[in-house]
C-alpha distance (Angstrom), angle and dihedral (degrees) to the residues before:
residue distance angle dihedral
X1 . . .
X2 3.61 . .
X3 3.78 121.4 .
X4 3.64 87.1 -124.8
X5 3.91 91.5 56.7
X6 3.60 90.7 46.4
X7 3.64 94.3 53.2
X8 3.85 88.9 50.6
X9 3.89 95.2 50.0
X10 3.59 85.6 44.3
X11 3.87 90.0 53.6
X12 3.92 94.4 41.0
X13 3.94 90.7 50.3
X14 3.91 87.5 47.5
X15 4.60 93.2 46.7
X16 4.06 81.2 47.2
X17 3.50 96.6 61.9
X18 3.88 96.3 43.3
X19 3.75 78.1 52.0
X20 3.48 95.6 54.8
X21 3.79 91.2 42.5
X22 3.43 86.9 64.5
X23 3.62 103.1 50.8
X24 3.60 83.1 53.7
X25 3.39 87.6 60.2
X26 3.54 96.6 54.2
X27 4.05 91.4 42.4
X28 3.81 83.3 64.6
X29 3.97 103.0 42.9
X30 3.78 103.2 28.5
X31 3.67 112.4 128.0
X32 3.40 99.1 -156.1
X33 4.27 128.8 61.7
X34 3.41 77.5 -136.4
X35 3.95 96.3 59.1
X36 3.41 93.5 46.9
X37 4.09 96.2 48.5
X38 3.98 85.1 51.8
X39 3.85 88.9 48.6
X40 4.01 94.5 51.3
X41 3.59 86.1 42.6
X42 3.90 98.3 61.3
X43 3.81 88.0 33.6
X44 3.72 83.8 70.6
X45 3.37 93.4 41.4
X46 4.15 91.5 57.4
X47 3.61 81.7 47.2
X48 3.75 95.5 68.1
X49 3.90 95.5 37.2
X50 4.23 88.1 46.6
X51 4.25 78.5 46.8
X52 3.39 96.1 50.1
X53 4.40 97.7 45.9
X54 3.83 86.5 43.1
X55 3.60 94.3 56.3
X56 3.69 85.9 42.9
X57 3.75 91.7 59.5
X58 3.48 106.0 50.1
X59 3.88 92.1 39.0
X60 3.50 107.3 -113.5
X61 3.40 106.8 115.3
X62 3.49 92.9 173.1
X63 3.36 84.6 98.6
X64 3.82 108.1 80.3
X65 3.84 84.7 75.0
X66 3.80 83.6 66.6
X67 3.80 93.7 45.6
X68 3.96 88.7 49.3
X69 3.49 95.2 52.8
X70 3.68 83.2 53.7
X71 3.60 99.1 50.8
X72 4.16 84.4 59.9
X73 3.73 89.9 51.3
X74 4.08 89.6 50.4
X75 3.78 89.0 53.3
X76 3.59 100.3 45.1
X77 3.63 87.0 48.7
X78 3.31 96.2 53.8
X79 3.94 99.7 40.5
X80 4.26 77.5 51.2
X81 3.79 97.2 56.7
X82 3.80 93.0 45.2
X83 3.47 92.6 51.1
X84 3.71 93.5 50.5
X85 4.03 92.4 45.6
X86 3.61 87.6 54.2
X87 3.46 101.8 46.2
X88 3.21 112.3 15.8
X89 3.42 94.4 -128.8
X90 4.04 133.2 73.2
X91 4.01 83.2 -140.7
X92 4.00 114.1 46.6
X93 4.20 110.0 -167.6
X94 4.12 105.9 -171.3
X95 3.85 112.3 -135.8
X96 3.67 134.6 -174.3
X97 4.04 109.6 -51.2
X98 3.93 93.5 9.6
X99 4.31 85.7 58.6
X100 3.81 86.4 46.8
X101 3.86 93.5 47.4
X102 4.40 84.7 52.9
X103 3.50 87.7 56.7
C-alpha cells in the first residue's frame, strides 16, 4: 500500500467516525421515532463502511465478510422495528374488518 492510500484510509476511517458521532447525536435528540430509526439505521450503515476501511488498513480483508453479514443484520433490524411500530406486533393475523380494510 502506498503511503498516499494509507493516509486516505486513515482519513476516511477518521470522517466516518465524526459521521457516526453525529448520528449519535441525532439518535439522542431526534424528535421523532422516526428520526431516531433513520439515525440507527445509517449508524449501521457507517458501521459497515468504518468495517470495511479498518479491515483495509490493517490488511485483513477478510473482514468485509464480517461487515456484510452485518449489513443483513442492520436491515433485518430495521425492516423488524418498522414492522413492530406499525403494528404493534412482530406477527400481524388479519381478522374480519381489518382483512376487509387490506383489500
Amino acid at each position: 500500500m502506498t503511503p498516499f492510500m494509507g493516509y486516505f484510509m486513515l482519513g476516511s476511517a477518521f470522517l466516518l467516525i465524526v459521521s457516526m458521532g453525529l448520528m449519535l447525536g441525532r439518535l439522542l435528540g431526534g424528535p421523532t421515532l422516526y428520526d431516531r430509526l433513520l439515525a440507527v439505521n445509517s449508524f449501521g450503515t457507517k458501521t459497515v463502511l468504518f468495517l470495511c476501511v479498518f479491515c483495509f488498513i490493517i490488511d485483513r480483508p477478510d473482514g468485509v465478510d464480517i461487515a456484510l453479514l452485518y449489513a443483513l443484520m442492520n436491515f433485518i433490524a430495521t425492516i423488524a422495528v418498522l414492522k413492530f411500530f406499525n403494528y404493534r406486533a412482530l406477527d400481524v393475523t388479519l381478522s374480519g374488518a381489518d382483512a376487509e380494510d387490506a383489500r
